[in-house]
N, C-alpha and C positions, 0 to 999 in steps of 0.2 A: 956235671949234669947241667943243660940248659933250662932257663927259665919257660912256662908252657905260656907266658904270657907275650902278644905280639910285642915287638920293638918297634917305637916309633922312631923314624927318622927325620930329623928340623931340616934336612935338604931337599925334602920332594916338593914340589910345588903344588900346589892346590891346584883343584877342575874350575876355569873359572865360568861364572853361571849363566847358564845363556839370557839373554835378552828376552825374547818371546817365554823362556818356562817365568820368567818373573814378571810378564806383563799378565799372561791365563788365569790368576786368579782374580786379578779385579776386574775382569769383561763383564764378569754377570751384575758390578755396579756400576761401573763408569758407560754401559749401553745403554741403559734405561735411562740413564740423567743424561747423556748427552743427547739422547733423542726425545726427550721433554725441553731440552735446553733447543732443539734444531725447529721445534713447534711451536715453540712462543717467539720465537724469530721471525719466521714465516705470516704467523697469522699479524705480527707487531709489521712486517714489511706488508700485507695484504690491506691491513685495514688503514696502513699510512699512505699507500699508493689509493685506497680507493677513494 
């Protein structure tokens, strides 16, 4: 009789993980700070040119 349990095999190769599913989680932190970071640049270039 066979075992009901799956057999794993050490020869498959893993899914390797895409780029973009591993950046989607940190957009909703790295937006906000980069666009606080892009506003105090701006206003720091506005007030040095004026």
């Amino acid at each position: 009789m066979s075992s009901p349990e799956p057999r794993h095999s050490h020869g498959e190769p893993h899914q390797p993980q895409d780029g973009l599913e591993a950046v989607v989680p940190m957009i909703p932190i790295v937006l906000p700070v980069m666009g606080g970071v892009l506003m105090f640049l701006l206003a720091f270039i506005a007030i040095y040119v004026a």
